[in-house]
LUMLO-430533 format. One record per atom (N, C-alpha, C): residue in one letter; y, z, x. Coordinates in steps of 0.2 Angstrom, whole numbers, plus 2048, in hexadecimal, padded with zeros to 3 digits. Each point is the difference from the previous one (the first is absolute). Example, Ala and Ser with C-alpha at 12.3 -4.5 7.8 and 13.67 -1.06 7.14 Angstrom:
# LUMLO-430533
A7E4827842/A8068007FC/A806800804/S8057FC7FE/S806801804/S8058037FC/
***
This chain:
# LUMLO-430533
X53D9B69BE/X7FB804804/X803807800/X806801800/X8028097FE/X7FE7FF7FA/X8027FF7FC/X7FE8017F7/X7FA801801/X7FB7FE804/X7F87FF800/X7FF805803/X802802805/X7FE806805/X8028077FB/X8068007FD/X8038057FC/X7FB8037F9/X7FD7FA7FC/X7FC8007FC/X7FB801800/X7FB7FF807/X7FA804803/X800807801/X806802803/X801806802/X7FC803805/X7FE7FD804/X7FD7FE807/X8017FF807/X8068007FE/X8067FE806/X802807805/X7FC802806/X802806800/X807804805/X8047FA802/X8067FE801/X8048027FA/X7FF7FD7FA/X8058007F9/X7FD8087FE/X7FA804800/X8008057FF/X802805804/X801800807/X803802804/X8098027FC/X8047FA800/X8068007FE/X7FF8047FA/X7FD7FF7FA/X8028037FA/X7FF8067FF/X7FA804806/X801808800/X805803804/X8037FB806/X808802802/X8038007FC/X8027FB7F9/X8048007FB/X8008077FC/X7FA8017FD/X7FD8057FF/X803806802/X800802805/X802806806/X8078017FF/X8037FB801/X8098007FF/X8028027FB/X7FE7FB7F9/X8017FD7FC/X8088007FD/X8007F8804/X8088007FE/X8027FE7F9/X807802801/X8007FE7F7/X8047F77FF/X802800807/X8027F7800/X7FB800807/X7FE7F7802/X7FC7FE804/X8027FB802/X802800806/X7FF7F8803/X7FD7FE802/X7FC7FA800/X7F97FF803/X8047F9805/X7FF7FD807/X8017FB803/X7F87FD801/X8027F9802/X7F97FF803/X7FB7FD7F9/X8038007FA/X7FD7FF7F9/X8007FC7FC/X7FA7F9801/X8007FA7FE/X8018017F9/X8047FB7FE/X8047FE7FE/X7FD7FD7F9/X7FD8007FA/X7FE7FD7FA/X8057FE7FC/X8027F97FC/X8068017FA/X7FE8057FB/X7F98007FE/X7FE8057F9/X7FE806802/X804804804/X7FE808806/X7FA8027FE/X7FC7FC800/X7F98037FE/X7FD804806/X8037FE806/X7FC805806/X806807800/X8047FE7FD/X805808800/X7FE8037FC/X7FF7FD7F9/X7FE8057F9/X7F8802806/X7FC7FC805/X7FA805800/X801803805/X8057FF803/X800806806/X8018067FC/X8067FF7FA/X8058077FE/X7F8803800/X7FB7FD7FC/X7FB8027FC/X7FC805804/X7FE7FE807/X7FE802807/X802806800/X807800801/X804805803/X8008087FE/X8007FD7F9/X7FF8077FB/X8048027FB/X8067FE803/X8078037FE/X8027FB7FA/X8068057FC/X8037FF7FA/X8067F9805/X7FF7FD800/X8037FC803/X8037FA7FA/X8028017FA/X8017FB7FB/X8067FB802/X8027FF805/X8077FC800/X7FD7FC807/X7FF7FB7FE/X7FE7FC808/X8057FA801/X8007FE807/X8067FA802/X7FE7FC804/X7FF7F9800/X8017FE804/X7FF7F77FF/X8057FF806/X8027F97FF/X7FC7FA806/X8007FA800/X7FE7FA804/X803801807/X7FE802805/X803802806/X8027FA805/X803800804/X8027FA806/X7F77FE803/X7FE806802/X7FA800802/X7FA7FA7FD/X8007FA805/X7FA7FC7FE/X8047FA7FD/X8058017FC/X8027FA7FE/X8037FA804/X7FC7F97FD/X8017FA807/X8057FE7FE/X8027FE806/X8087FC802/X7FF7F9801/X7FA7FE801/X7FE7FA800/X8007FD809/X806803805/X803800807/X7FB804807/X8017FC805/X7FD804805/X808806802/X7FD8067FE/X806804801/X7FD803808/X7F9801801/X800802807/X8017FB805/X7FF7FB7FF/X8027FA807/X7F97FF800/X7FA801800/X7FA7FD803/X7FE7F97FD/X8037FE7FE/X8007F87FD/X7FB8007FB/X7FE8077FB/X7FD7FE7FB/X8028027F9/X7FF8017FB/X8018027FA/X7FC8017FD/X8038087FB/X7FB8027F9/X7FC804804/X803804806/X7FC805801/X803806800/X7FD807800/X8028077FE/X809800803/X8017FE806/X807803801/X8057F97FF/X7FD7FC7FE/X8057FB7FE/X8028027F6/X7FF8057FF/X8018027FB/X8078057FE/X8027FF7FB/X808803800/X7FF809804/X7FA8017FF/X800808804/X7F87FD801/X7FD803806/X7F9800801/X7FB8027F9/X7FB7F9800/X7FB8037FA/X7FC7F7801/X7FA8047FD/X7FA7F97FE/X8007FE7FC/X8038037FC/X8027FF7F6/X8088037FF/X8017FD7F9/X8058027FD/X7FD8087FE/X806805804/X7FE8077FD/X7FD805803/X7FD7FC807/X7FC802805/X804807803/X7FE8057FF/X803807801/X8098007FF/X7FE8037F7/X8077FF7FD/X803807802/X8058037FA/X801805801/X7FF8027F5/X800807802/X7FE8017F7/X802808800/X8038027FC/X8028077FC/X7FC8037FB/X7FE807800/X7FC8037FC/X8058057FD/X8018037F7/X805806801/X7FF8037FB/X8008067FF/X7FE8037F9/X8088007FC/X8057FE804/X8068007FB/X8017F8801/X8057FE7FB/X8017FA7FF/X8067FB803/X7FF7FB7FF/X8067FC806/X8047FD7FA/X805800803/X8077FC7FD/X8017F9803/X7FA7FC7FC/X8007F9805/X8047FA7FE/X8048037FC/X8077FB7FC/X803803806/X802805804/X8077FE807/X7FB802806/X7F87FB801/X7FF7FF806/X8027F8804/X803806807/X8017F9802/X7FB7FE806/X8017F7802/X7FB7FF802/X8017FF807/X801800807/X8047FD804/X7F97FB806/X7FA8017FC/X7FB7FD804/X8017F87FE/X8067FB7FF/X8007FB801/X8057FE803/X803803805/X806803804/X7FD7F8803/X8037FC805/X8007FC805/X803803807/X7F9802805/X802802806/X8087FD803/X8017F97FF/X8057FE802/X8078037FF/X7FE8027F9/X8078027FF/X8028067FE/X7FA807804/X8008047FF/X809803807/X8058027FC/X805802804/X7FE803806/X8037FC808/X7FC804805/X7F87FF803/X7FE7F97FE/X7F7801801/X8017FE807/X7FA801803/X8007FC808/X7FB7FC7FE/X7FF7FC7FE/X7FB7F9801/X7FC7FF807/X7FB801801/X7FB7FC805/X8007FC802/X8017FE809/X8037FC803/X7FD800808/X7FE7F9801/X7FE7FE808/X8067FD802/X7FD801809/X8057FE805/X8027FA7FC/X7FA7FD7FF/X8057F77FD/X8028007F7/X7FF806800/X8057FF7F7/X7FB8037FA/X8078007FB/X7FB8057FC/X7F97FE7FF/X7FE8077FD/X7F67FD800/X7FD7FF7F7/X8067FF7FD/X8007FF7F8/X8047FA7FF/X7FB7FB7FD/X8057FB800/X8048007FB/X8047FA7FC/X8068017FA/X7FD8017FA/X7F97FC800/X7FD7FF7FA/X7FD8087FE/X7FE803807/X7FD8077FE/X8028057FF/X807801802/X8068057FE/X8027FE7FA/X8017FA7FD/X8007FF7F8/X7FB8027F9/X7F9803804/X7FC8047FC/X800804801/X800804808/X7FB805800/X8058077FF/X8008047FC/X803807800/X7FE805804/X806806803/X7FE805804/X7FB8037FE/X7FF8017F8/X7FB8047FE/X7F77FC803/X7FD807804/X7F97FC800/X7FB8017FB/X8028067FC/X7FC8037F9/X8057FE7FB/X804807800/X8038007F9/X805806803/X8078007FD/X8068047FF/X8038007F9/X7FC8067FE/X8028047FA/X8058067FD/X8047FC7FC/X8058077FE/X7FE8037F8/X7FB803800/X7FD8037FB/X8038077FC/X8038007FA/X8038077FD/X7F88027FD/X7FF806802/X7FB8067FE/X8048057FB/X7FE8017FB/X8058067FB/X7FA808802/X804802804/X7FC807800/X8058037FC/X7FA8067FF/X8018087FA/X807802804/X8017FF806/X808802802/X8067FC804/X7FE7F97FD/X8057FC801/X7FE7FA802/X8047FC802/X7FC7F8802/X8037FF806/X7F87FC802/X7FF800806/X7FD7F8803/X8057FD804/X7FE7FA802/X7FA7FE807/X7FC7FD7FD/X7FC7FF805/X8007FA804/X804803807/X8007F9805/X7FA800805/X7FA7FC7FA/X7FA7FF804/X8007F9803/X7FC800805/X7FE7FA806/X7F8801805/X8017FA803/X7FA802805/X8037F8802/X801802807/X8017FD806/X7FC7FD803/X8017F9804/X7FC7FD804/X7FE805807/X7FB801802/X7FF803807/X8037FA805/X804806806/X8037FB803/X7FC7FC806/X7FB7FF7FF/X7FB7FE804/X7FF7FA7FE/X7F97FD806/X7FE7F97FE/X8027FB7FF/X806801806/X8017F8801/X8037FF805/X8067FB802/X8027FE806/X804802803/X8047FD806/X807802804/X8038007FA/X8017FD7FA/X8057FE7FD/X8038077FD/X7FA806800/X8008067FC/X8017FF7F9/X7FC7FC7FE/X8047FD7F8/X7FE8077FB/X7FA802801/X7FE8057FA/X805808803/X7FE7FF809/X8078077FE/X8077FF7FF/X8037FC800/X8077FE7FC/X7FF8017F7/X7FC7FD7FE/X7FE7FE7FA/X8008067FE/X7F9807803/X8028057FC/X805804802/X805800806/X806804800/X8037FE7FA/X7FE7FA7FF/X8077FD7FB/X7FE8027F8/X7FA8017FD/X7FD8027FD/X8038077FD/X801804806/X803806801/X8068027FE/X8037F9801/X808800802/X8027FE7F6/X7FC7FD7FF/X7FF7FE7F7/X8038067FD/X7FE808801/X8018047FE/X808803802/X800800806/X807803802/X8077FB7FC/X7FC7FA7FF/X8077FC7FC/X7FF8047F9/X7FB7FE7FC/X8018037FB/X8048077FE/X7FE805805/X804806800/X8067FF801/X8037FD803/X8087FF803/X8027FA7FA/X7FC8007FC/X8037F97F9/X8017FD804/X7FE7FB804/X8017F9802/X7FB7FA7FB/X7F98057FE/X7FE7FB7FD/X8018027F8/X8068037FF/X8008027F8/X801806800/X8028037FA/X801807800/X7FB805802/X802802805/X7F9807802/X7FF8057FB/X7F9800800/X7FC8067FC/X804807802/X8028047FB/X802806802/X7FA807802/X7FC7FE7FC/X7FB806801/X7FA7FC804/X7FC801806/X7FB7F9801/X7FB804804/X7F97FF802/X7FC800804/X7FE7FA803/X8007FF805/X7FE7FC807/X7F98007FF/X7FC7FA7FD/X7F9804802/X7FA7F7803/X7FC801802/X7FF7FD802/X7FD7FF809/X7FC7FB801/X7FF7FF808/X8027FC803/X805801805/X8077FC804/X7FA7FE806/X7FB805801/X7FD7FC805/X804800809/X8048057FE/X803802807/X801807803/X7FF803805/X800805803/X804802803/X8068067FF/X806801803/X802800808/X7F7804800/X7FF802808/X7FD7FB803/X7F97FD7FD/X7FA7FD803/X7FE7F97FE/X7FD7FE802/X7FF7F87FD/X8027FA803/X7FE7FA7FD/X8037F9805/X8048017FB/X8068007FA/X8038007F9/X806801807/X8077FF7FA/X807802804/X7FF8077FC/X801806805/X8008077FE/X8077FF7FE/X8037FF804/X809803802/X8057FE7F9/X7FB7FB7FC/X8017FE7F8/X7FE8067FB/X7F9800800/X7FD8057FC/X805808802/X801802807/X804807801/X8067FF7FC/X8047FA800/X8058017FF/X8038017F9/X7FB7FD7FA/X7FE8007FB/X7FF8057FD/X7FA807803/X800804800/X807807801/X8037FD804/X806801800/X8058017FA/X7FF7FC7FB/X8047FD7FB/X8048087FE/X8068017FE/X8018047FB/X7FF8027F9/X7FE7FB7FC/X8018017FA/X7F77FF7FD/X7FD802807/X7F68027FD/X7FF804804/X7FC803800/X7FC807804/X7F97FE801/X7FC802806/X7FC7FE803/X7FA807801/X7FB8027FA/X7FC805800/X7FB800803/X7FF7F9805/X7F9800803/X801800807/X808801803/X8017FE807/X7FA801804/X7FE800803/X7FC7FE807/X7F88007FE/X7FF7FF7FB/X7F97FE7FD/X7FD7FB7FF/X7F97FE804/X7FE7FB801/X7FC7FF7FA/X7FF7FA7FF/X7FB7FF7F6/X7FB7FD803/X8007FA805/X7FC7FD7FF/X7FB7FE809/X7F88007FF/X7FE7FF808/X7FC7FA7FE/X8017FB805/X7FB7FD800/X7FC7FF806/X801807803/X7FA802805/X8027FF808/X7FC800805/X8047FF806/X7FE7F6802/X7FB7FF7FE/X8017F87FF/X8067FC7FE/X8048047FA/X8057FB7FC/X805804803/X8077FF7FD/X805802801/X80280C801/X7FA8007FE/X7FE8077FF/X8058057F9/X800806802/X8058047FB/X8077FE801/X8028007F9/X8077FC800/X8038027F9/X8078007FE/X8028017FB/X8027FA7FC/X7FF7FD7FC/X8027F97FD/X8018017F9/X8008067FE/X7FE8007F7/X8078057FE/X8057FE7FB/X807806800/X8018017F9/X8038077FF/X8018037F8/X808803802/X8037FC7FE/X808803804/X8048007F9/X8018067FF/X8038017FA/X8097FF7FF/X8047FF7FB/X806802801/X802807800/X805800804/X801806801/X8048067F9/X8017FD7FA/X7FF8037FA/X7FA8047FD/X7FB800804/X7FA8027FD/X7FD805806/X7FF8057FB/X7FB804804/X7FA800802/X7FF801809/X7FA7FE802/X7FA8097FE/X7FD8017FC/X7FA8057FE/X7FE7FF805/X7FA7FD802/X7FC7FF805/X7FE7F9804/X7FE800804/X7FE7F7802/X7FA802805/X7FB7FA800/X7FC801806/X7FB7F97FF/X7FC801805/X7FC7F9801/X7F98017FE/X7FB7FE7FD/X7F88017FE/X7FD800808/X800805802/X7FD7FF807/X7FC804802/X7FA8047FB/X7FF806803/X7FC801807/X803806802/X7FA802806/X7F9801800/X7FD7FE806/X7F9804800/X7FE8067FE/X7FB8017FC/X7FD8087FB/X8057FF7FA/X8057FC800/X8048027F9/X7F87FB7FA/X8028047FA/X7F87FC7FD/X8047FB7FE/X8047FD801/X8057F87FC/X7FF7FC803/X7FE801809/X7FF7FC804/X7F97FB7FE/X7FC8047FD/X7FB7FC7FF/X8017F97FC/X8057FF7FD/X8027FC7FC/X8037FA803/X802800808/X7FF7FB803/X7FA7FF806/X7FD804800/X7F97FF801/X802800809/X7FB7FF804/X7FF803807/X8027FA803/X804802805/X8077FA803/X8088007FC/X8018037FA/X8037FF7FA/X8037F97FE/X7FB7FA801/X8027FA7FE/X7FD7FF7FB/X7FB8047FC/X7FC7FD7F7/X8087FF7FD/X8067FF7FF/X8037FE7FB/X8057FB804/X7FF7FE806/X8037FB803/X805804807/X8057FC802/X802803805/X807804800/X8027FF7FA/X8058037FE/X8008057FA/X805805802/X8018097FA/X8037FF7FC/X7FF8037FA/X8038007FB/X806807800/X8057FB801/X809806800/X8028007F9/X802806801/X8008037F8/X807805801/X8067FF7FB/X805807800/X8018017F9/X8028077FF/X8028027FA/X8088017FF/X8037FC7FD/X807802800/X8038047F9/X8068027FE/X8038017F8/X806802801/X8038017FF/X8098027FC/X800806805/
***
């Protein structure tokens, strides 16, 4: 149906985003939330969409949608969207996927998206007064990752650059057990290892990029995880106190979920969020409300030497 809606050009959601793309025009692209084809036939048409010289595209089978065959939520049923290794109605069901005008070094990409929650160093597991809420059989399949955790080398014109992209479970939608917000602090925590070499030698040069789905200040999420993170010393934080995304005063409202956190060997040029104001003429391009390209902004920073 994305391939379908893509090749219509019809979609006035999808035309939405591609004139935001348009507007920024980055020269690498992370897109989350992006179903997932073996033959990228909906990427080659988005890149096609978008406009941009975009010749180097990525992307891999996500955790997202793939069945486990297990009731992982407890409702005594199976094969449906959350009993899947990440939420999804199919295999692929809102993957993740890179756009770039420079090219990838994917002989030393690593993969950490078939991590096993269980044995991610330090995970807190979901857990009722009467015991855990994961049984043996489901901690033997299921991985921290609810999408994907990507360690991707980009060769830019001034150096290379690893791209530690993700998109986290929202920590919502479900029980006392807290399973999704454990899940995606832990999701979080994916990164903090890899930097500290726990899970392998750490990237020297890297950007953070992707949606953790947590709010330092505000949210049902663990803030005090995300702050602390943000904290980190060996990344910089160009967008501090910057909300990306609203989904209005009915949902969780304005909130910051979406992060471009550079290493600190890199110079930050600029950074900012697609958010124009009122009377600005860009605003039109998310249309009145600014929800035509959904409910999250597109974060953008320029870094170099």
């Amino acid at each position: 149906m994305l391939l379908r809606d893509l090749r219509r050009g019809e979609d006035p959601e999808l035309s939405a985003i591609a004139q935001v793309i348009a507007a920024v025009a980055p020269d690498v692209l992370v897109l989350t939330d992006f179903d997932y084809d073996h033959d990228g036939l909906a990427l080659d048409a988005f890149a096609a969409l978008a406009g941009q010289d975009y010749a180097h595209r990525f992307a891999r089978l996500p955790n997202a949608g793939v069945a486990t065959g297990l009731d992982i939520d407890g409702n005594g049923r199976t094969g449906e969207a959350r009993d899947a290794m990440g939420y999804g109605r199919f295999a692929g069901d809102g993957g993740l996927a890179v756009l770039s005008r420079f090219p990838f070094d994917e002989p030393a990409f690593r993969d950490h998206t078939g991590l096993l929650w269980r044995d991610l160093p330090g995970a807190v597991l979901p857990a009722t007064p009467a015991g855990p809420f994961l049984s043996p059989e489901v901690l033997a399949v299921l991985p921290v990752s609810s999408t994907a955790h990507w360690d991707l080398p980009v060769l830019l014109p001034d150096g290379r650059l690893n791209l530690l992209a993700f998109a986290a479970t929202p920590p919502v939608f479900d029980g006392p057990e807290d399973m999704n917000g454990l899940r995606a602090r832990d999701e979080l925590r994916v990164w903090s290892h890899v930097l500290d070499g726990v899970l392998g030698p750490a990237p020297p040069s890297f950007i953070v990029v992707g949606n953790s789905n947590l709010d330092p200040v505000a949210g049902d999420g663990d803030r005090a995880a995300m702050a602390a993170f943000l904290m980190r010393d060996d990344l910089q934080d160009p967008h501090a106190g910057q909300p990306n995304a609203d989904w209005g005063p009915e949902g969780p409202g304005i909130l910051r979920v979406s992060y471009l956190l550079p290493s600190r060997d890199w110079r930050v040029v600029d950074a900012g969020t697609f958010w124009p104001a009122s009377g600005d003429p860009d605003a039109d391009i998310l249309g009145e409300g600014g929800a035509a390209a959904g409910p999250h902004r597109l974060v953008w920073v320029d870094i170099s030497r």
